[in-house]
BAMAR-494774 format. One line per 2 residues: number of its first residue (from 1); their letters; for each residue x, y, z of N, C-alpha, C. Coordinates in Angstrom, 3 decimals. Layout:
# residues N
NUM> a> X,Y,Z,X,Y,Z,X,Y,Z ~ ... $
# end
This chain:
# residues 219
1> xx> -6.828,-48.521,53.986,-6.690,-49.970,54.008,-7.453,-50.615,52.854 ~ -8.804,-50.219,52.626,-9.358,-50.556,51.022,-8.689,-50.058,50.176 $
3> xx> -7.683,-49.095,49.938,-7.036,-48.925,48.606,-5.699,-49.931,48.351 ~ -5.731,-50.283,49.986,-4.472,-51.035,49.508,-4.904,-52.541,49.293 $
5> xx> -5.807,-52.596,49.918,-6.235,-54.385,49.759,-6.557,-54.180,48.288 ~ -7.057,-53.322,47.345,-7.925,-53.395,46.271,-6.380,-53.212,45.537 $
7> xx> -5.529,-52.460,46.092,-4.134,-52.709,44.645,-3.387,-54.012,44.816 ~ -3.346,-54.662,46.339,-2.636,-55.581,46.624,-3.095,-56.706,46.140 $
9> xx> -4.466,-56.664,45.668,-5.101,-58.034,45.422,-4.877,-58.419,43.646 ~ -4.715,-57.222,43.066,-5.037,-57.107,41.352,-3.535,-58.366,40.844 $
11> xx> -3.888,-59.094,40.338,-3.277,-59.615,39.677,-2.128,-58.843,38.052 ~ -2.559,-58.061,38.122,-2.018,-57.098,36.899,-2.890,-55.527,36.999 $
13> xx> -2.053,-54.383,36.735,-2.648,-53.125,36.857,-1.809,-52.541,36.104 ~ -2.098,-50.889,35.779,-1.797,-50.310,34.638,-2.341,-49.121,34.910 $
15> xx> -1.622,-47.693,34.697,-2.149,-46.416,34.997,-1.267,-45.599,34.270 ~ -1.627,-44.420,34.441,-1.225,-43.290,33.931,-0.594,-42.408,35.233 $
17> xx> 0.345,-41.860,35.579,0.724,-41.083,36.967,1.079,-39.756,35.961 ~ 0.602,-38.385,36.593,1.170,-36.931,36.347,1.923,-36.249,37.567 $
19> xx> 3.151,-36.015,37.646,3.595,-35.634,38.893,4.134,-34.234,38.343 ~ 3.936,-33.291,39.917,3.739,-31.750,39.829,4.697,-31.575,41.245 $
21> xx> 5.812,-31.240,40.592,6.688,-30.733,41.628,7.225,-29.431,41.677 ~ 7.347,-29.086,42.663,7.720,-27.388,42.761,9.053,-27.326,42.998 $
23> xx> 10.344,-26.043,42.318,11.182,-25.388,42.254,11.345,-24.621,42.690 ~ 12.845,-24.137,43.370,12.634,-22.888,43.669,12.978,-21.896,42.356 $
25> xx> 12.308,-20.319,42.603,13.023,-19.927,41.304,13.851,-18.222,42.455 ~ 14.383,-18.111,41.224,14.885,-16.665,41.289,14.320,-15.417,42.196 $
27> xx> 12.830,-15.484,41.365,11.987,-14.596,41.475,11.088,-14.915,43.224 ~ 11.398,-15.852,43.409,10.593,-16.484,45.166,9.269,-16.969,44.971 $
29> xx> 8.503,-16.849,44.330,7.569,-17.926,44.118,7.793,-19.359,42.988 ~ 7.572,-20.387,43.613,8.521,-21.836,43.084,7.552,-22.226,41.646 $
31> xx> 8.805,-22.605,40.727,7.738,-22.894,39.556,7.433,-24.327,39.680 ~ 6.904,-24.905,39.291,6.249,-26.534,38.619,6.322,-27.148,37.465 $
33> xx> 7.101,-28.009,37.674,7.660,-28.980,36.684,6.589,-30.446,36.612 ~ 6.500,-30.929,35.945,5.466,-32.164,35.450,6.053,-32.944,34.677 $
35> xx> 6.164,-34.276,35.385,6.188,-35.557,34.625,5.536,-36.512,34.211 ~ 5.068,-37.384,33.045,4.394,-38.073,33.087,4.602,-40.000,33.079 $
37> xx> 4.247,-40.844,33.770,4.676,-42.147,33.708,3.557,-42.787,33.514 ~ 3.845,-44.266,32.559,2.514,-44.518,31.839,3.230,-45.995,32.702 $
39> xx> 2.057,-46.531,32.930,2.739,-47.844,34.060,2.056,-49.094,34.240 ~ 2.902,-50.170,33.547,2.120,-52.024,33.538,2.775,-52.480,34.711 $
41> xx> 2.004,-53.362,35.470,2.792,-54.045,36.644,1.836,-55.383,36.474 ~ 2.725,-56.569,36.091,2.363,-57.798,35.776,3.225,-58.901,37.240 $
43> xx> 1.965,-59.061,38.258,2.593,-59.922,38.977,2.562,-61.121,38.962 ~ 3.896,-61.666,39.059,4.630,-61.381,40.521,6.284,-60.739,40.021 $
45> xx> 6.220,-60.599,38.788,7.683,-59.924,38.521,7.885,-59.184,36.719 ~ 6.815,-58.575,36.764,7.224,-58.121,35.373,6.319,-56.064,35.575 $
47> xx> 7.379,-55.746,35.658,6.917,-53.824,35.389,7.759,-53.082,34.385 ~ 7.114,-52.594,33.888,7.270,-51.537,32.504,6.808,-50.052,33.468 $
49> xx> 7.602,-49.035,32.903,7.372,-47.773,33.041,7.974,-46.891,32.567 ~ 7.662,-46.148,31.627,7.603,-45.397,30.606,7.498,-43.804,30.973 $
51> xx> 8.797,-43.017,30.844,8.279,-41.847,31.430,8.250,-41.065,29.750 ~ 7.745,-40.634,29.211,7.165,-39.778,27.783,8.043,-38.384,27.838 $
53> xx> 8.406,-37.644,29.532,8.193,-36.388,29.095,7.703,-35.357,30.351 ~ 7.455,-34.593,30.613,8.765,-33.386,30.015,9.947,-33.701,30.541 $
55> xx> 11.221,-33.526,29.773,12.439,-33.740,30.267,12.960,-34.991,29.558 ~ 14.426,-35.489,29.707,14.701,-36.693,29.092,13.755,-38.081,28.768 $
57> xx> 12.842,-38.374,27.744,11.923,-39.750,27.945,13.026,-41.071,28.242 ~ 12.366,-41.670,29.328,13.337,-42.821,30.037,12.273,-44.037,29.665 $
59> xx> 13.150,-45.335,30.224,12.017,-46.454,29.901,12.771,-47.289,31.229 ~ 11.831,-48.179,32.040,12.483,-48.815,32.570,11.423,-50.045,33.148 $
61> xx> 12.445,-51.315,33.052,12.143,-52.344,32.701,12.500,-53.518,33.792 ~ 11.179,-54.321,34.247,11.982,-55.391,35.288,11.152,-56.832,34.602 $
63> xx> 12.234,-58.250,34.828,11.553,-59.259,34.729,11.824,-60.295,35.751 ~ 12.019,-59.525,36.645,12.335,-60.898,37.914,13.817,-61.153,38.154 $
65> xx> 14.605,-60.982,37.125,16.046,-61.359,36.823,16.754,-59.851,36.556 ~ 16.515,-59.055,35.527,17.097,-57.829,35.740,16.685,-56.461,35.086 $
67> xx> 16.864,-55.660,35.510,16.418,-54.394,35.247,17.291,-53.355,34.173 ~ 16.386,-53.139,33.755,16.814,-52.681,32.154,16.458,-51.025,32.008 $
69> xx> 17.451,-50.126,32.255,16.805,-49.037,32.227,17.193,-48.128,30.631 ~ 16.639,-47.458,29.978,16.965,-47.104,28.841,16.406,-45.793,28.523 $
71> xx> 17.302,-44.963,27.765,17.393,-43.606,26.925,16.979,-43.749,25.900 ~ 16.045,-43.791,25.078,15.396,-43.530,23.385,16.296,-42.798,22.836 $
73> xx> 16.618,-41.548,23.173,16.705,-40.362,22.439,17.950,-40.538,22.204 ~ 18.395,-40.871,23.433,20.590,-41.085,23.540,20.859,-42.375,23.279 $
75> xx> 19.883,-43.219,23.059,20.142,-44.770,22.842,21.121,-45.502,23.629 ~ 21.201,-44.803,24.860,21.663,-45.663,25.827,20.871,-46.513,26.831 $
77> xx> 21.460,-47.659,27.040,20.930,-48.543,27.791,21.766,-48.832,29.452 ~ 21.205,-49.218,30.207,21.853,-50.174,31.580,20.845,-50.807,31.748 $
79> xx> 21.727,-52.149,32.125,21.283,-53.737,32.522,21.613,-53.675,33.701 ~ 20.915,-54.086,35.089,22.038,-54.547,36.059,21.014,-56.049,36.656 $
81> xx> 21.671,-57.055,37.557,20.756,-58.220,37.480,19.942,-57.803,38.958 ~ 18.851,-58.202,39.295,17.919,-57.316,39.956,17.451,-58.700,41.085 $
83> xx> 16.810,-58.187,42.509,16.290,-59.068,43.418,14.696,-59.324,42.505 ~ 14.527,-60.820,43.365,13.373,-61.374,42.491,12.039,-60.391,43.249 $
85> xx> 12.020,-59.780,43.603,11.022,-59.181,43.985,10.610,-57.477,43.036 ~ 9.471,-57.058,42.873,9.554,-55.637,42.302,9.912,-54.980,43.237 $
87> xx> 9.466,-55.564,44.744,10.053,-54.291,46.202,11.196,-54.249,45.817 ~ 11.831,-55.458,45.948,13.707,-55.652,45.553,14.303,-54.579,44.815 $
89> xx> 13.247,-54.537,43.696,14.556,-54.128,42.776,14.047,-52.482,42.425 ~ 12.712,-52.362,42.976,12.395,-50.815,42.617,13.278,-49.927,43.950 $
91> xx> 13.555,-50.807,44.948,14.661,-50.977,46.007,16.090,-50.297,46.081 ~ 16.452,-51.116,45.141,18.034,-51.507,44.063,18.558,-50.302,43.048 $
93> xx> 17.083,-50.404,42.765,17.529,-49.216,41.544,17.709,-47.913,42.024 ~ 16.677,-47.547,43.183,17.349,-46.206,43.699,18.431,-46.416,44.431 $
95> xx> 18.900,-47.335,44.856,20.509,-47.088,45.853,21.614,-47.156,44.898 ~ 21.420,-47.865,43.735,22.161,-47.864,42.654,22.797,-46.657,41.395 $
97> xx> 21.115,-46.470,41.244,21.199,-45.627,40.122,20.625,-44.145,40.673 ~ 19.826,-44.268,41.965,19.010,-42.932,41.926,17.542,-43.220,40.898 $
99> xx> 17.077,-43.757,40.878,15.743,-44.026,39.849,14.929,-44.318,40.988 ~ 13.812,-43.163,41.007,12.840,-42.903,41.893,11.571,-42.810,41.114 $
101> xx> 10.449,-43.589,41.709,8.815,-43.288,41.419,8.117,-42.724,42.372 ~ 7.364,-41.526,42.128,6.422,-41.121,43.212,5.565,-41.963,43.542 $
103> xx> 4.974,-42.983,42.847,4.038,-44.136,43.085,4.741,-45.092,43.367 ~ 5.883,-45.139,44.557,6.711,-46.724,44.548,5.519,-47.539,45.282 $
105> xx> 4.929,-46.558,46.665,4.315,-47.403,47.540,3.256,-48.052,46.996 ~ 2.549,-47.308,46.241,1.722,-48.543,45.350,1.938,-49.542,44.592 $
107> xx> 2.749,-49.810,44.438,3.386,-51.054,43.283,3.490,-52.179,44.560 ~ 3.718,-51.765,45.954,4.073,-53.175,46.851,2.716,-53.813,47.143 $
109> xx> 3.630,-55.033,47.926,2.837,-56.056,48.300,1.608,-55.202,49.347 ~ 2.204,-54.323,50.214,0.956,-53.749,51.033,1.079,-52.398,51.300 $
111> xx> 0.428,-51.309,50.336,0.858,-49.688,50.267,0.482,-49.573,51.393 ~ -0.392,-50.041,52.191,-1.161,-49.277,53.502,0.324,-49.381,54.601 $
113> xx> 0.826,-50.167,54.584,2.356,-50.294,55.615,3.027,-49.509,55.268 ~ 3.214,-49.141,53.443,4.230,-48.372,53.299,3.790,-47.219,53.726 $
115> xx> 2.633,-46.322,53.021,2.553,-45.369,53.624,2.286,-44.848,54.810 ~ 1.478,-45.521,55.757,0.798,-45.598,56.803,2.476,-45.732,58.236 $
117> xx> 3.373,-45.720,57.262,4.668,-45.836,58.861,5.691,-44.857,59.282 ~ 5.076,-44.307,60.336,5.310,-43.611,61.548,4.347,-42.067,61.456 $
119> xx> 3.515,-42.910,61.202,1.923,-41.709,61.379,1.948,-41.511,62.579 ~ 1.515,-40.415,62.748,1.251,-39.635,64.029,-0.576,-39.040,64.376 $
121> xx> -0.668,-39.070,63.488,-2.425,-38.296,63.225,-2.167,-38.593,61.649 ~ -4.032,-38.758,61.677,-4.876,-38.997,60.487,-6.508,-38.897,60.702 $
123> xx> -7.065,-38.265,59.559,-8.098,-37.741,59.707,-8.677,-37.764,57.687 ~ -10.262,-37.950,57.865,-10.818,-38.210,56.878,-11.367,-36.306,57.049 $
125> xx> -11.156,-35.833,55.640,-11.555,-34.215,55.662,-13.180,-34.403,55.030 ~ -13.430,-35.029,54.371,-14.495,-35.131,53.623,-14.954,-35.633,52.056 $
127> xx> -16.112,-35.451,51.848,-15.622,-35.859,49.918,-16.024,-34.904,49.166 ~ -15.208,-35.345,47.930,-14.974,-34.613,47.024,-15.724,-34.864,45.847 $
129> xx> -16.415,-34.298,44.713,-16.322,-34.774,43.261,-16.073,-34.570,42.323 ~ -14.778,-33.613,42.480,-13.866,-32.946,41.480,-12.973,-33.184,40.989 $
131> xx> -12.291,-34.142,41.533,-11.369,-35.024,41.437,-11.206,-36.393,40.525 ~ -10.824,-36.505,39.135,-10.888,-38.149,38.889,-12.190,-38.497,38.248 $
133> xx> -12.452,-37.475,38.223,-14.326,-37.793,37.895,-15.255,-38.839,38.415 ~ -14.615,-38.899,39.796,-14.998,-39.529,40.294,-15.503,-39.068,41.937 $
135> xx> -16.644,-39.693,42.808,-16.656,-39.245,44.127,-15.554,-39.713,45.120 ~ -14.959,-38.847,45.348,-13.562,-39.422,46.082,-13.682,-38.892,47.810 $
137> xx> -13.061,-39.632,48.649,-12.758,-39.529,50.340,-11.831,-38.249,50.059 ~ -11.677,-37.601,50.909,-9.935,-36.461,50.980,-9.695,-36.927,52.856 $
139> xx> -8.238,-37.358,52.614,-7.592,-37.965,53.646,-6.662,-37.484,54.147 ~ -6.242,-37.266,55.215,-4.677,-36.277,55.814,-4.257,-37.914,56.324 $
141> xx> -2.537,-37.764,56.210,-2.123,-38.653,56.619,-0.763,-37.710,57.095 ~ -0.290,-37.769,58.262,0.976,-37.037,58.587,1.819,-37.781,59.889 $
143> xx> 3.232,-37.976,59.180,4.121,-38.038,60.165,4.945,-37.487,60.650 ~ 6.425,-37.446,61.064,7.392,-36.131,61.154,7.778,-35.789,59.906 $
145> xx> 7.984,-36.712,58.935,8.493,-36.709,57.841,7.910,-36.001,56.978 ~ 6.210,-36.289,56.732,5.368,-36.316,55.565,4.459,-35.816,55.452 $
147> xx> 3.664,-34.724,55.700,2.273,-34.264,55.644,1.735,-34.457,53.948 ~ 0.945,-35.803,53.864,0.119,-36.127,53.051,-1.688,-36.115,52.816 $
149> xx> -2.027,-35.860,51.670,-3.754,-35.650,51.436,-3.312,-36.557,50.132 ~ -4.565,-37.201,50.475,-5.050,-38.469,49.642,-6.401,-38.159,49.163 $
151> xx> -6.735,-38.457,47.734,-7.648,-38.611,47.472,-8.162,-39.875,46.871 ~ -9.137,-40.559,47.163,-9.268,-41.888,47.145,-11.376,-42.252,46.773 $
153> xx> -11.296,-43.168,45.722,-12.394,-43.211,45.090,-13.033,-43.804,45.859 ~ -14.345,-43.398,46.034,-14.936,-43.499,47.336,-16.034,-44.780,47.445 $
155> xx> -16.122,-45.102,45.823,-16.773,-46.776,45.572,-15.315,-47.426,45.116 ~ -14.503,-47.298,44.396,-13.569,-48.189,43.941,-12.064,-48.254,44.000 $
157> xx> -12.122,-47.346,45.144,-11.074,-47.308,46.568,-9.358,-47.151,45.350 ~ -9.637,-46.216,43.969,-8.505,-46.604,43.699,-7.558,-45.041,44.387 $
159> xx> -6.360,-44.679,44.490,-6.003,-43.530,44.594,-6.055,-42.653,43.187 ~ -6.662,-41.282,43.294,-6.855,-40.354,42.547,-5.840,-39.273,42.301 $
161> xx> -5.589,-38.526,43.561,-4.613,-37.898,43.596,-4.012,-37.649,45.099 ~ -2.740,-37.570,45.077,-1.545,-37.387,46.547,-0.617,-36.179,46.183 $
163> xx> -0.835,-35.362,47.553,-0.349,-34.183,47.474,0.357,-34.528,48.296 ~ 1.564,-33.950,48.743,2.524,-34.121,50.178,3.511,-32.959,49.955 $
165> xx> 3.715,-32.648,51.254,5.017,-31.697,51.304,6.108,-32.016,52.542 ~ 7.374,-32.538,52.689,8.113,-32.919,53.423,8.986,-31.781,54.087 $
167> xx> 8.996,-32.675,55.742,9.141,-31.372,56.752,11.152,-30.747,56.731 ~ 11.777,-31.811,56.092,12.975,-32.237,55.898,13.480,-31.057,54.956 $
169> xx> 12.580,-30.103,54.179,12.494,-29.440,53.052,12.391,-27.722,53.599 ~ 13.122,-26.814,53.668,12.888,-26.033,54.544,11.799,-24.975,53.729 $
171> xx> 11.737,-25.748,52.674,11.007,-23.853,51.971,9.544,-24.956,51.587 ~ 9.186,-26.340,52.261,7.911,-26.653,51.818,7.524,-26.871,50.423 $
173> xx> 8.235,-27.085,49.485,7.690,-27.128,48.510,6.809,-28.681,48.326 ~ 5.413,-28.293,47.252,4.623,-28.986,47.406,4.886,-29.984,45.991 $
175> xx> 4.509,-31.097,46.406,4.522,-32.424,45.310,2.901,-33.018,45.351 ~ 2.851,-33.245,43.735,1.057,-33.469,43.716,1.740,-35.038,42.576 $
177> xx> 0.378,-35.555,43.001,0.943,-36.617,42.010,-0.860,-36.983,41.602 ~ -1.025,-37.071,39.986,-2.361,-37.359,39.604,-2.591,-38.842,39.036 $
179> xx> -3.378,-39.412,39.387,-3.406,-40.944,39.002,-4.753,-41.139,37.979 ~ -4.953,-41.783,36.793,-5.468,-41.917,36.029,-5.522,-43.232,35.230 $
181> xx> -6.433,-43.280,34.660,-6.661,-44.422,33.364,-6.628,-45.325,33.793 ~ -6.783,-45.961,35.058,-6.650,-47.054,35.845,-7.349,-48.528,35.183 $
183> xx> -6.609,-49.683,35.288,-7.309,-50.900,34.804,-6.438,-51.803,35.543 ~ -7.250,-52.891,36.340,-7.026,-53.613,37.007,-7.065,-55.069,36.734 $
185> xx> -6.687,-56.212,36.415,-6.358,-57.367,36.489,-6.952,-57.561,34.895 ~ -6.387,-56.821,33.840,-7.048,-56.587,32.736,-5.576,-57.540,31.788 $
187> xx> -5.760,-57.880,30.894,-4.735,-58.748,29.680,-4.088,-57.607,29.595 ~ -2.551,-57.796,29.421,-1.667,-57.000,29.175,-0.442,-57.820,28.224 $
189> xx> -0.456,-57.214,27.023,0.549,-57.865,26.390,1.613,-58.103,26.759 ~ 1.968,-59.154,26.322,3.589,-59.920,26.793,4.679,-58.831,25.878 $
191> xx> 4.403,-58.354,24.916,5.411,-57.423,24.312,5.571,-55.696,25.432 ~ 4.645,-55.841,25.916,4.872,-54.665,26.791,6.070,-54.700,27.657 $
193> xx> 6.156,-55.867,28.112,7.422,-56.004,28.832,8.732,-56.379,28.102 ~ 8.892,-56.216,26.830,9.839,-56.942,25.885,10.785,-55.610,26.378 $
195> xx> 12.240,-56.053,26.097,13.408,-54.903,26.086,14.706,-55.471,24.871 ~ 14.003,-55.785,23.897,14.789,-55.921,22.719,15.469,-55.254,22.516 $
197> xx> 14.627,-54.107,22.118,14.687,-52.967,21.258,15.978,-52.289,22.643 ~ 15.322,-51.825,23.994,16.595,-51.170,24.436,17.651,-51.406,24.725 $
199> xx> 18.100,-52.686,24.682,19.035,-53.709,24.842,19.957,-53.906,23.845 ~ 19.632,-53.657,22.680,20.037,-53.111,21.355,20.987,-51.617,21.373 $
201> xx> 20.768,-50.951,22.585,21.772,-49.113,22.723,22.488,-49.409,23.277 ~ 23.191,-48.574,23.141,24.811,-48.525,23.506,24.830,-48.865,24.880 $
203> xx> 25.884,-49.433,25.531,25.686,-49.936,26.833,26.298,-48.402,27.783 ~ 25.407,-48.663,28.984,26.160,-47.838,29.939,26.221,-48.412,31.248 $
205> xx> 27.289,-47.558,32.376,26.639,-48.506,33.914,25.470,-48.296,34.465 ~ 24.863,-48.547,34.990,23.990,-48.830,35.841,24.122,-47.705,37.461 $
207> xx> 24.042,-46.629,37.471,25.045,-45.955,38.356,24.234,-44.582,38.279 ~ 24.306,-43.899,39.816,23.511,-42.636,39.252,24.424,-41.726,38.625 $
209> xx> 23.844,-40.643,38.085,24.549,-39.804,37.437,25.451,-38.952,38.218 ~ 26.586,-38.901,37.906,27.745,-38.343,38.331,28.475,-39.019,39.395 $
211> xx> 28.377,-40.111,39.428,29.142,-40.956,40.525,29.730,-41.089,40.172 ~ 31.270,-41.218,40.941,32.817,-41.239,40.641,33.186,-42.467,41.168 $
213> xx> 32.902,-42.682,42.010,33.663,-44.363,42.688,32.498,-45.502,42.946 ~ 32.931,-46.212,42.891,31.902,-47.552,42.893,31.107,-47.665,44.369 $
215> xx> 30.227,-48.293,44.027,28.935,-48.529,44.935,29.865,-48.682,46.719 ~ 29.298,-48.018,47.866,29.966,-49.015,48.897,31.323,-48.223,49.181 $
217> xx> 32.211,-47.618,47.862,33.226,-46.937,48.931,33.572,-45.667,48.716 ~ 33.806,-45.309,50.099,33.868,-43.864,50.100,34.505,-42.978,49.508 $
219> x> 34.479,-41.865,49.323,35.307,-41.136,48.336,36.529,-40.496,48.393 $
# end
């Protein structure tokens, strides 16, 4: 509940996320893939997020009005017009396009609801100071869905790192997500949120990849 009052309150924030997801492979032990997202959230309606890498670098862009997602490399762009909310449209974009953040629940108005619904048990394991370089809580949070560990800074309540593995998943594979570089209600340039430049590539829809028929009807 302090990590979420302390993200819910920031007027503007900005981080670094490393996410570590497991594969299955061939061989039966799952390999790990890593992404990285570099991330401005200017409230009450302006987020930038920048994924660098490994894998296609994406950019994606909200200003209250619409969401701008873009390819560097392929210089393609999609526009689509977006709910005035970031819940809205970080919302929108996955039913739309499939565009998912491991950190959605932190970007809302109150992460502790998001994550905190349909817990079953929770328990504080102890602290840590290996983590974040910082002294951090280690937290179990589990529902049917979700067996989650939180690590959470234990003076400045920001999240450090979230491990989870979902029960929905039959072989368990584990998802780590590392949080970093954190700055909170700090000046953030107005060009950070600019989408000139991707707005400028070739247009595409707005649509996840490989969808054949339009939003809504069946196939």
């Amino acid at each position: 509940q302090a990590m979420s009052a302390r993200l819910a309150a920031a007027k503007s924030l900005s981080f670094t996320a490393v996410a570590g997801f497991e594969y299955p492979s061939r061989l039966g032990p799952p390999i790990v893939y890593s992404m990285r997202y570099d991330v401005a959230l200017q409230r009450p309606d302006q987020l930038k997020i920048i994924v660098p890498g490994d894998g296609p670098a994406t950019e994606f862009t909200y200003d209250g009005k619409e969401m701008v997602a873009f390819a560097p490399a392929e210089n393609l762009v999609a526009v689509a017009a977006a709910p005035p909310t970031v819940e809205g449209a970080l919302k929108q974009a996955f039913e739309r396009a499939a565009i998912y953040f491991p950190f959605t629940d932190l970007l809302l108005p109150d992460p502790y609801g998001a994550i905190s619904a349909g817990a079953i048990q929770a328990f504080v394991v102890g602290p840590s100071t290996v983590v974040g370089g910082v002294k951090t809580d280690m937290i179990v949070w589990a529902s049917n869905d979700v067996f989650m560990q939180l690590w959470i800074g234990s003076e400045d309540k920001l999240p450090r790192r979230i491990r989870a593995q979902f029960s929905a998943d039959p072989k368990r594979l584990r998802h780590e997500l590392e949080l970093s570089n954190w700055q909170l209600d700090g000046a953030i340039p107005a060009e950070t949120f600019s989408t000139a430049k991707a707005k400028a590539g070739q247009p595409m829809s707005f649509a996840a990849p490989g969808r054949k028929v339009p939003i809504g009807v069946k196939p």
